[in-house]
C-alpha positions as CSV (number, residue, x, y, z in Angstrom):
1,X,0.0,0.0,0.0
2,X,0.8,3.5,-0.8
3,X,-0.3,6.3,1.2
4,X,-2.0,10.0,-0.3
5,X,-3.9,12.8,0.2
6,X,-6.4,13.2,-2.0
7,X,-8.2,16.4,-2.8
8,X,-10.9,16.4,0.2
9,X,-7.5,16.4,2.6
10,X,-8.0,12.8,3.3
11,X,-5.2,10.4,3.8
12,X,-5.9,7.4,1.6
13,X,-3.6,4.2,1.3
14,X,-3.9,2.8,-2.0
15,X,-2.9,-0.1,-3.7
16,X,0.6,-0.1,-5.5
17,X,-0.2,-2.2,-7.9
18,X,-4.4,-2.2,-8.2
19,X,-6.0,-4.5,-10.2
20,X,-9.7,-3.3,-10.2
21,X,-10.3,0.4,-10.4
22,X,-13.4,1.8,-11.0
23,X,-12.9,5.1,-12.3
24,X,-16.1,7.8,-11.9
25,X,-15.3,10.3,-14.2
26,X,-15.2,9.2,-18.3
27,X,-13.2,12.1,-19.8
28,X,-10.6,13.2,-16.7
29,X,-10.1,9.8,-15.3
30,X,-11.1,6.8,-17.2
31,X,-9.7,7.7,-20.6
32,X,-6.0,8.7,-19.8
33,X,-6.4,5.2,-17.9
34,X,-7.1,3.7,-21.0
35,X,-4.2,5.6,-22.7
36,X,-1.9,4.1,-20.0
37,X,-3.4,0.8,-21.1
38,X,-5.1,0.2,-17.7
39,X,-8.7,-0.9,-18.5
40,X,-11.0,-0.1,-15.1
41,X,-13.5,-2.8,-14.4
42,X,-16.2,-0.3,-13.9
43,X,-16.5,3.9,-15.1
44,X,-18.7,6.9,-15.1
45,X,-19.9,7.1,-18.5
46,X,-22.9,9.1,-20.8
47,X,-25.7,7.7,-21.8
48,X,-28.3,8.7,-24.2
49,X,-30.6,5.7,-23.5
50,X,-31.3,3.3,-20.8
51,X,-29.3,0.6,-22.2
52,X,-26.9,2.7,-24.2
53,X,-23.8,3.7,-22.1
54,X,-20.4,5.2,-23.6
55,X,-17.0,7.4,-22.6
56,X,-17.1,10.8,-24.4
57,X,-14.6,10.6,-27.1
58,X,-13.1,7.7,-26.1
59,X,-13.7,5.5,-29.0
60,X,-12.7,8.2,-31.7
61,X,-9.5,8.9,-29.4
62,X,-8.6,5.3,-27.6
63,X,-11.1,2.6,-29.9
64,X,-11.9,1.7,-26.3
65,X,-15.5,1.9,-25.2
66,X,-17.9,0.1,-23.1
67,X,-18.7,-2.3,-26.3
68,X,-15.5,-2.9,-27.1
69,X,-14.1,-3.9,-23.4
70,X,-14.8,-5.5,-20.1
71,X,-15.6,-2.2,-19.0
72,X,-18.8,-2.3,-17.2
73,X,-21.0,1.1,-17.1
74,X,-21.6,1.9,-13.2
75,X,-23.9,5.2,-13.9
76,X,-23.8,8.2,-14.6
77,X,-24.1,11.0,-12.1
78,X,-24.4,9.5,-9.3
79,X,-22.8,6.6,-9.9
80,X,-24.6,3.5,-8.8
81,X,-22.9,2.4,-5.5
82,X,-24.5,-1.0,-6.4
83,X,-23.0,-1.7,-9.3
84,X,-20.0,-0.5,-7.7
85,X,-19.9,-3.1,-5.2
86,X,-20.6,-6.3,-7.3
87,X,-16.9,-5.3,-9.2
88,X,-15.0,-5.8,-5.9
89,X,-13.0,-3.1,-6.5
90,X,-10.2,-2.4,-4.7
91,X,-9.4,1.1,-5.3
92,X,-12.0,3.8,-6.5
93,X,-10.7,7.2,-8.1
94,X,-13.6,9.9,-8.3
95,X,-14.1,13.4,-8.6
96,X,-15.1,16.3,-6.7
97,X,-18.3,16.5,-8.6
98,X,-19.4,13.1,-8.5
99,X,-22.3,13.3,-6.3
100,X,-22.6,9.2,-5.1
101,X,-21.8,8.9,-1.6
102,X,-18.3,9.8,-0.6
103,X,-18.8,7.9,2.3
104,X,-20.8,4.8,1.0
105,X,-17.8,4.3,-1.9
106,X,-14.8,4.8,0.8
107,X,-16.6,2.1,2.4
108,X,-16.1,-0.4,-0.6
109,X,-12.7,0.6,-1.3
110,X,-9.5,3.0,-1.0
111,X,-11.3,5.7,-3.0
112,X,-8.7,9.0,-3.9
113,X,-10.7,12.3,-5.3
114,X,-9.3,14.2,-7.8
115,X,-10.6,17.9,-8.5
């Protein structure tokens, strides 16, 4: 583990080496994942239907999108602590505007927020 302070002023120990992120922001977080070539298990994403989820720009930029990956599409805004929780994640990056439960996604995992 690695410890941080993330942008609330909260010490966070993270995982060196994570292995599931879920990432709750498509453009600032989960795409320059993809460009590192880490693929989260779960992200923030748009939607412009109930079943139709994807990262903006991601595909024209990366070719990586929720149909194209094991990606799995945990909401929007707020993300859906639910579907949070059945990807066992063990580390949860966020943003300052993400309005799911700080508290309820710190409980599932290291979570670090980024403004």
């Amino acid at each position: 583990m690695r410890n941080l302070t993330d942008e609330k002023g909260t010490e966070v120990s993270v995982p060196v080496c994570p292995q599931r992120i879920v990432s709750l922001h498509d453009l600032k977080l989960t795409i320059p994942l993809i460009e590192l070539g880490i693929i989260p298990v779960g992200s923030h994403g748009r939607s412009d239907s109930e079943t139709t989820a994807f990262f903006r720009s991601s595909a024209a930029v990366t070719g990586v999108d929720f149909g194209t990956s094991d990606n799995t599409w945990v909401g929007g805004k707020p993300a859906d602590i639910e579907k949070i929780a059945s990807l066992n994640p063990d580390l949860i990056l966020t943003t300052t505007w993400q309005s799911a439960d700080l508290d309820q996604l710190r409980a599932l995992a290291p979570t670090v927020v980024f403004d």
